[in-house]
DODO-546160 format. One record per residue (C-alpha): x, y, z; residue in one letter. Coordinates in nm, 2 decimals. Layout:
BEGIN
x X&y Y&z Z&residu A;
...
//
This chain:
BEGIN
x -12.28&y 6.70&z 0.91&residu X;
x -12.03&y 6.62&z 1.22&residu X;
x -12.08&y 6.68&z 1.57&residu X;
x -12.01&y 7.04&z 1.65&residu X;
x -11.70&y 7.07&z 1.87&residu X;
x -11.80&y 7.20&z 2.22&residu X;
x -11.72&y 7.53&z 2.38&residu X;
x -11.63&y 7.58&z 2.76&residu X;
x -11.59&y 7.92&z 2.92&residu X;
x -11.41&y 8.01&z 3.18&residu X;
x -11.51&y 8.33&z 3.34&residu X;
x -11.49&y 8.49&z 3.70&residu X;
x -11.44&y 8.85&z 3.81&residu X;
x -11.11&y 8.96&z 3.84&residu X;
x -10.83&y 8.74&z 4.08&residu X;
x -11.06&y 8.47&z 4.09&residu X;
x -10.80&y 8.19&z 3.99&residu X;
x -10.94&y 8.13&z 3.63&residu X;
x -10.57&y 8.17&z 3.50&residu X;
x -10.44&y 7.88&z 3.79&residu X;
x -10.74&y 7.70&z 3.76&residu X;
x -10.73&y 7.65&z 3.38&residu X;
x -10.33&y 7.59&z 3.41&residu X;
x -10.38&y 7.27&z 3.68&residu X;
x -10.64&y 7.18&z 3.40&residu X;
x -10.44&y 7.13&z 3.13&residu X;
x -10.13&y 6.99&z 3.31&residu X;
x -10.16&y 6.64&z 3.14&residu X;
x -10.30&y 6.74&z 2.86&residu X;
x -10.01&y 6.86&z 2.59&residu X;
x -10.09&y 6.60&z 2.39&residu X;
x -10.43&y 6.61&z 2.39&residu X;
x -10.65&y 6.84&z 2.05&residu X;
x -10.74&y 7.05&z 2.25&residu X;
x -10.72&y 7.47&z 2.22&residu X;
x -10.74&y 7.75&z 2.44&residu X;
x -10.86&y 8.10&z 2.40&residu X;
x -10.69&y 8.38&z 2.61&residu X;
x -10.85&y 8.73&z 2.61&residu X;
x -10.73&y 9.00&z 2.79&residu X;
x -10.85&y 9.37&z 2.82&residu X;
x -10.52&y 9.59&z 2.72&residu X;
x -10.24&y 9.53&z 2.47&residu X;
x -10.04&y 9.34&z 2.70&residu X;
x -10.08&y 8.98&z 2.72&residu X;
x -9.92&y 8.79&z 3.05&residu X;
x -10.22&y 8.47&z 3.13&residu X;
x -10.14&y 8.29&z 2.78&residu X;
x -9.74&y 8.33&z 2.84&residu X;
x -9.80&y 8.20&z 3.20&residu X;
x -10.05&y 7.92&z 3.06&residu X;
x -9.80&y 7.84&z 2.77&residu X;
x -9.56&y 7.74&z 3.05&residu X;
x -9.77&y 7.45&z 3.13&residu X;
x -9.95&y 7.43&z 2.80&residu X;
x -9.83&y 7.40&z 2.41&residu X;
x -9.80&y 7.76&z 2.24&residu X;
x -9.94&y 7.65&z 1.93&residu X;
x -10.26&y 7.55&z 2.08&residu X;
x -10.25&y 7.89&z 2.30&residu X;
x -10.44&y 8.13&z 2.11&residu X;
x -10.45&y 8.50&z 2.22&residu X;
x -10.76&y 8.77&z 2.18&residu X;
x -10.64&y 9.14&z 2.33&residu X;
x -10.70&y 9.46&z 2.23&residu X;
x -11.03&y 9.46&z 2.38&residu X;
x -11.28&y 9.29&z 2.61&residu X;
x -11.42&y 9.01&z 2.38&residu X;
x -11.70&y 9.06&z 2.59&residu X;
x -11.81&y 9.43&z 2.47&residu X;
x -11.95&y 9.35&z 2.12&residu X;
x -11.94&y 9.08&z 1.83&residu X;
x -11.55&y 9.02&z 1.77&residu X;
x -11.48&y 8.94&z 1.37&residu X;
x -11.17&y 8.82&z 1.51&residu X;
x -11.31&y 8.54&z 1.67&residu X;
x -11.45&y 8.36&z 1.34&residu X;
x -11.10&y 8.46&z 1.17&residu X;
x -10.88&y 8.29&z 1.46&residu X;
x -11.12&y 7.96&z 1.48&residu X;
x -11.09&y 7.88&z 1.08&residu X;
x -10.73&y 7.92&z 1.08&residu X;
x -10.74&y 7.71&z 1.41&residu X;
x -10.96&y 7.46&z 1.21&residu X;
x -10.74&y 7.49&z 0.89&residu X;
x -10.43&y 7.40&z 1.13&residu X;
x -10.60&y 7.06&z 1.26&residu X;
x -10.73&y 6.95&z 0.90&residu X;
x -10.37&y 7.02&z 0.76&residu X;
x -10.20&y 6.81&z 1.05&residu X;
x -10.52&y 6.53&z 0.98&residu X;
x -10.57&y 6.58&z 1.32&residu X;
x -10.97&y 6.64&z 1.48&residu X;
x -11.01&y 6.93&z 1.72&residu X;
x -11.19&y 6.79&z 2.02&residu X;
x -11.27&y 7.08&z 2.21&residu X;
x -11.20&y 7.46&z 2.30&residu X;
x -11.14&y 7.66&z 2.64&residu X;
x -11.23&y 7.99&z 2.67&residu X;
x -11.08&y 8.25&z 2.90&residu X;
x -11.25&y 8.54&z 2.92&residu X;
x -11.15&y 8.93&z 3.11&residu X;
x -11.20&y 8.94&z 3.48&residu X;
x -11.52&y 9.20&z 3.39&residu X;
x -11.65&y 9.00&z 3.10&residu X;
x -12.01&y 8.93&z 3.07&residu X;
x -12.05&y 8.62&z 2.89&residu X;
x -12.38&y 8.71&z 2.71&residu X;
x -12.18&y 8.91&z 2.38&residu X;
x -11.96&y 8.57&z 2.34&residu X;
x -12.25&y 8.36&z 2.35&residu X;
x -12.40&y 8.61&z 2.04&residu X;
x -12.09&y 8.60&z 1.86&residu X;
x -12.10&y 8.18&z 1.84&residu X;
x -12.49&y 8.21&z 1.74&residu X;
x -12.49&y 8.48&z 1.51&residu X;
x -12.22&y 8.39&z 1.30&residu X;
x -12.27&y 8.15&z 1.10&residu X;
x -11.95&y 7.98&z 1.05&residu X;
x -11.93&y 8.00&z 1.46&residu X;
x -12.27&y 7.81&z 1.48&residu X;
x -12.20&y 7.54&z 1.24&residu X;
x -11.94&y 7.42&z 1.35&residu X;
x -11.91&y 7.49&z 1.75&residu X;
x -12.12&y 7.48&z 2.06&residu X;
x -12.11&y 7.67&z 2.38&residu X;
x -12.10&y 7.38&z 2.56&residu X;
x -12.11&y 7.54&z 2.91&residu X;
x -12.00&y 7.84&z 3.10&residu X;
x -11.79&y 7.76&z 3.43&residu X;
x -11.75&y 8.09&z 3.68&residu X;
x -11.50&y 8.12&z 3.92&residu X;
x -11.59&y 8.27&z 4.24&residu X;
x -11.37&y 8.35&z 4.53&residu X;
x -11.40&y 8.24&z 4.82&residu X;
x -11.17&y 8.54&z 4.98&residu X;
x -11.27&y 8.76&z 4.81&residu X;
x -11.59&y 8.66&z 4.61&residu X;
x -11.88&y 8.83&z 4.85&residu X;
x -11.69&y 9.15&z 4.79&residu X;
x -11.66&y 9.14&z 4.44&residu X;
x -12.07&y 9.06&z 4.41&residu X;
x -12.16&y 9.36&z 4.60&residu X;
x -11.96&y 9.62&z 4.42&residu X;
x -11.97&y 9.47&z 4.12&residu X;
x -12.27&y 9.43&z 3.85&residu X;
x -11.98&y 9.24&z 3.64&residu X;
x -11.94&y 8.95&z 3.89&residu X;
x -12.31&y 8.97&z 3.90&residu X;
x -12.34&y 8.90&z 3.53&residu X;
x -12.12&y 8.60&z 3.55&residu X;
x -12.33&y 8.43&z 3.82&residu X;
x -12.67&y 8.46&z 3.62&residu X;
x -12.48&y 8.33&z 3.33&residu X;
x -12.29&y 8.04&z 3.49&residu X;
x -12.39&y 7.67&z 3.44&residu X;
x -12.17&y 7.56&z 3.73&residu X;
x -11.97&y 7.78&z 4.05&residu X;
x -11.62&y 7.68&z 4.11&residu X;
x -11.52&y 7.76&z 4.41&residu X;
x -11.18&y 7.85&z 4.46&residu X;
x -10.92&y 7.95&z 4.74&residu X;
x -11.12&y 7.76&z 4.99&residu X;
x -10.82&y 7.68&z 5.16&residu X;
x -10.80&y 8.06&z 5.24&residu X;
x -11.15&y 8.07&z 5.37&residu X;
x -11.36&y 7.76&z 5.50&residu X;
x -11.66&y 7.96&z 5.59&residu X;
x -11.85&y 8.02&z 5.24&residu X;
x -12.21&y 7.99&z 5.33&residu X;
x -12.23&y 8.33&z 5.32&residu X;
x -12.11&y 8.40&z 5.00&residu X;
x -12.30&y 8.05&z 4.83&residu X;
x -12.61&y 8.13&z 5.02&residu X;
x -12.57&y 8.53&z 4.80&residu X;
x -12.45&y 8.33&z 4.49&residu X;
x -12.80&y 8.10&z 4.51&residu X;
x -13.00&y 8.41&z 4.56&residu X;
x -12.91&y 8.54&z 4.24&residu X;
x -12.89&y 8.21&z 4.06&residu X;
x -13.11&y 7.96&z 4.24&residu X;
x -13.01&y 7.59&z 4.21&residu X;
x -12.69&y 7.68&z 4.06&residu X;
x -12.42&y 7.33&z 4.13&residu X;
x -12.11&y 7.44&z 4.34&residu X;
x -11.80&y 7.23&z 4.25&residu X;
x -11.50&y 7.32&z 4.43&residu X;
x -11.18&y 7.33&z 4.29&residu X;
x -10.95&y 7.09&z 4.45&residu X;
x -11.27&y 6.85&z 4.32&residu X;
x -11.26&y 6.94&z 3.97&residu X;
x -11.14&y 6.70&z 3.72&residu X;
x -11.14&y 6.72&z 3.34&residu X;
x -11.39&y 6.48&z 3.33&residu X;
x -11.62&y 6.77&z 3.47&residu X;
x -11.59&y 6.98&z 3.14&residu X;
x -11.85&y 6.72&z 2.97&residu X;
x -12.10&y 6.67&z 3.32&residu X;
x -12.21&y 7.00&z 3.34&residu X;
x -12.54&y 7.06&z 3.14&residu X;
x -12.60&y 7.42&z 2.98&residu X;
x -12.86&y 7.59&z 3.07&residu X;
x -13.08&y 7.78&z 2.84&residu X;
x -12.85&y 8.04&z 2.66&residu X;
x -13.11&y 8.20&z 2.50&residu X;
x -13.27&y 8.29&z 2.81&residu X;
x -12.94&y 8.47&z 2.95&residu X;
x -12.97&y 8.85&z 2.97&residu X;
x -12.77&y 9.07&z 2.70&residu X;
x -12.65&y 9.34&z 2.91&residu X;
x -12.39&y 9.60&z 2.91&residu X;
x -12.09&y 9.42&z 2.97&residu X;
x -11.89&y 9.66&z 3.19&residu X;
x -11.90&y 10.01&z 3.27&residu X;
x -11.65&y 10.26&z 3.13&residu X;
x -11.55&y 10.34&z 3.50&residu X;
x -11.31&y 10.04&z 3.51&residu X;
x -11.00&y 10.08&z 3.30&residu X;
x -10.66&y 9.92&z 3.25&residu X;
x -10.34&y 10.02&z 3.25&residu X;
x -10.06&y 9.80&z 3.05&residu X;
x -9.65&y 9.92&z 3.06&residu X;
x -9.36&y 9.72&z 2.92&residu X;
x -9.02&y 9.81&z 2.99&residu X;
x -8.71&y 9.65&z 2.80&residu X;
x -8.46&y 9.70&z 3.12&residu X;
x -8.44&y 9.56&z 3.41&residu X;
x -8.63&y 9.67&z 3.71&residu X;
x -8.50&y 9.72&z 4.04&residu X;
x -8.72&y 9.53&z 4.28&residu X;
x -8.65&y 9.73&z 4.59&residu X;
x -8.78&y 10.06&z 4.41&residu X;
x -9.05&y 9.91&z 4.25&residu X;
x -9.18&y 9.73&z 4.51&residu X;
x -9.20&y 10.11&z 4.74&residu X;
x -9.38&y 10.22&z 4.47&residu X;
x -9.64&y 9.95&z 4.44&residu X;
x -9.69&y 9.95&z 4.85&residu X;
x -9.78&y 10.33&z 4.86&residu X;
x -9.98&y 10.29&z 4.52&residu X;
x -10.17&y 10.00&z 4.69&residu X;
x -10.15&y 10.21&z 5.04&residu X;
x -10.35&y 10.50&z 4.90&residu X;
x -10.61&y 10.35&z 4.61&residu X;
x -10.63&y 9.98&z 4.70&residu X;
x -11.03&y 10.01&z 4.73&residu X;
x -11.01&y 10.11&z 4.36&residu X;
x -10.75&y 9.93&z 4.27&residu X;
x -10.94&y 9.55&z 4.10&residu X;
x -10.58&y 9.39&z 3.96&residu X;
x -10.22&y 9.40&z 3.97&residu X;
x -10.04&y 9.13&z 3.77&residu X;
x -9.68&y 9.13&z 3.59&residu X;
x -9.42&y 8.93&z 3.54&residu X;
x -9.10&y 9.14&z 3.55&residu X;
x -8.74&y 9.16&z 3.48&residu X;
x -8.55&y 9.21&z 3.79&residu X;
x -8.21&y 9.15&z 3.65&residu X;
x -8.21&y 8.77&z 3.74&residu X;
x -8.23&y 8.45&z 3.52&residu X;
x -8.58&y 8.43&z 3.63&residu X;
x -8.88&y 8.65&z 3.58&residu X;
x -9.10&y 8.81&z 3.89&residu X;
x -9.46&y 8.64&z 3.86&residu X;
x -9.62&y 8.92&z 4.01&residu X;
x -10.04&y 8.91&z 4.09&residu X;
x -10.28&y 9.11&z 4.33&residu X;
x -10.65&y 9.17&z 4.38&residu X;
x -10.73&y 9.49&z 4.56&residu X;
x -10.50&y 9.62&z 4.80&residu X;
x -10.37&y 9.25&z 4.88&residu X;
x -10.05&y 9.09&z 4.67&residu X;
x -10.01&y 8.75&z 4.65&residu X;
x -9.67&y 8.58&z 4.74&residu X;
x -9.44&y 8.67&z 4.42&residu X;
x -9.34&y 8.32&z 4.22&residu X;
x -9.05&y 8.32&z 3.95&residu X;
x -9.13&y 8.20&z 3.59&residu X;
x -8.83&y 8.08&z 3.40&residu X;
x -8.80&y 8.22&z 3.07&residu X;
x -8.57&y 8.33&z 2.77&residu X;
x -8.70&y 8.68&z 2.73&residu X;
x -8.63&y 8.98&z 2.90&residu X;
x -8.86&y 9.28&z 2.96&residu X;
x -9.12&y 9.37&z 3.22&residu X;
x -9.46&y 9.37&z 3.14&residu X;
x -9.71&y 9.54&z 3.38&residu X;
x -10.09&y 9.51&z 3.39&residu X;
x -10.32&y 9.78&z 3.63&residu X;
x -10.71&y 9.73&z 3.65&residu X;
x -10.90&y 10.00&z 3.82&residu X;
x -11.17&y 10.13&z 3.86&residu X;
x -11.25&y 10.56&z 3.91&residu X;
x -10.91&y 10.62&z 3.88&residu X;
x -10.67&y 10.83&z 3.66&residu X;
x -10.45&y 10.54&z 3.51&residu X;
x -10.26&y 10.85&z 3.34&residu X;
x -10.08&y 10.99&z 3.66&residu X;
x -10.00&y 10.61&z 3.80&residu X;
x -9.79&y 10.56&z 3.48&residu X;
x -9.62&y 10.90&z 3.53&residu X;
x -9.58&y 10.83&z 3.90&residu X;
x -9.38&y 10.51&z 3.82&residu X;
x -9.23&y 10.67&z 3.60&residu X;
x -9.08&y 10.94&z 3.84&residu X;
x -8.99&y 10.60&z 4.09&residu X;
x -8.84&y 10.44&z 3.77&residu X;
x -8.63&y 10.75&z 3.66&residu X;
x -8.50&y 10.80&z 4.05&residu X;
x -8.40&y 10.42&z 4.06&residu X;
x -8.17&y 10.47&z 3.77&residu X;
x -7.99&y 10.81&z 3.91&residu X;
x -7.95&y 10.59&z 4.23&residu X;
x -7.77&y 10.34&z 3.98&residu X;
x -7.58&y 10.55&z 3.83&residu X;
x -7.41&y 10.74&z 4.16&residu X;
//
């Protein structure tokens, strides 16, 4: 029987940099056989049309309506034979697959989707699991959060990122090696390719099953076929922030503002990264919220309200 192609997951609580890490990853590698799995909790998909920019589409595959974390996803098995079936048409051989899980994904389900399935087991191996951990913001996200927790016990290696932001992380890898003593820190701006095949698994049997994420955090996910005008929107997003940032876990979009260009917007928490532009033929806004105790309903009525007032200021 041939080797089983490997598995590497990508996970990190949400803002973590998985998306930009996994992006700088693949930069030279379009012609490499090599796929990546995107899943994302909501409808709305925006990391694999951002990783597509630097990556080939047809190699992009994307798992949404759901956390794949939560339970054992049919999907999965269907998506990796027809992702099989493509190579062995093309007489090509799949090398290896890169998973990119939710920002509030426990790895645990995934890993008893690819051994409980039989399909899954024979013919691919969770290689490793690779968590993200933010140096801003990562100590944070630990304490108030029994999903980054999750992540850590189920990591193989930390990868530091946004150490440029912060230089002092013995805090937070001194917390980190509390929870998972022994545990190898790699930092980003060290990580090479190469890496993917060093780091050893540990035991996945031994990893602890439990629930994924609690039904406090929710997500919010709006698209909009006209243009947006920036100047209203971006009032509404600094009172929104203003008032529930502690609850607040994600803001990311990339939006039409009536330009040739698209709005890369992304935020953790109360803070918003610089805005970048994405180049793209398509137009439409696409807008994904991740909080946590809060009533998702009345902020998509509230922009709304901003987003009806912004066209009567258009029209007179």
């Amino acid at each position: 029987m041939p080797a089983k192609i490997p598995i590497h997951i990508i996970t990190g609580f949400l803002g973590s940099g998985k998306t930009t890490f996994l992006k700088e990853l693949l930069q030279d590698k379009k012609n490499a056989n090599i796929a990546v799995v995107v899943n994302e909790l909501g409808e709305i998909s925006l990391d694999d049309m951002l990783i597509q920019t630097e990556f080939v589409k047809e190699k992009t595959i994307m798992l949404n309506a759901g956390c794949m974390c939560c339970n054992k996803r049919e999907d999965l098995s269907i998506k990796f034979k027809e992702l099989l079936n493509k190579y062995e048409q093309k007489n090509q051989k799949l090398e290896r697959i890169l998973i990119e899980t939710t920002g509030i994904a426990n790895p645990a389900p995934i890993i008893f989707t690819f051994l409980s399935d039989i399909f899954l087991s024979n013919h691919f191996e969770v290689f490793n699991i690779i968590t993200c951990i933010d140096a801003l913001s990562g100590l944070s996200h630990i304490q108030n959060n029994q999903e980054a927790y999750n992540q850590i016990i189920s990591a193989d290696c930390i990868l530091l990122t946004k150490t440029d932001l912060n230089h002092d992380i013995s805090p937070l890898k001194t917390k980190i090696d509390s929870i998972h003593q022994g545990i190898d820190f790699i930092d980003k701006k060290d990580f090479s390719f190469e890496n993917l095949t060093n780091i050893k698994s540990q035991n996945l049997t031994a990893i602890p099953n439990e629930t994924s994420h609690t039904s406090e955090i929710d997500s919010l996910c709006l698209s909009f076929d006209e243009s947006l005008d920036w100047s209203i929107f971006s009032i509404w997003l600094s009172m929104l922030l203003h008032r529930y940032g502690e609850q607040i876990l994600r803001v990311k979009g990339l939006l039409d503002v009536g330009e040739d260009y698209l709005v890369n917007l992304n935020g953790v928490g109360h803070l918003i990264y610089p805005t970048t532009h994405t180049k793209t033929r398509g137009k439409g806004s696409k807008l994904v919220i991740i909080a946590k105790n809060l009533d998702l309903k009345r902020i998509a009525k509230s922009l709304e309200s901003f987003l009806n007032l912004s066209a009567r200021y258009t029209q007179y």
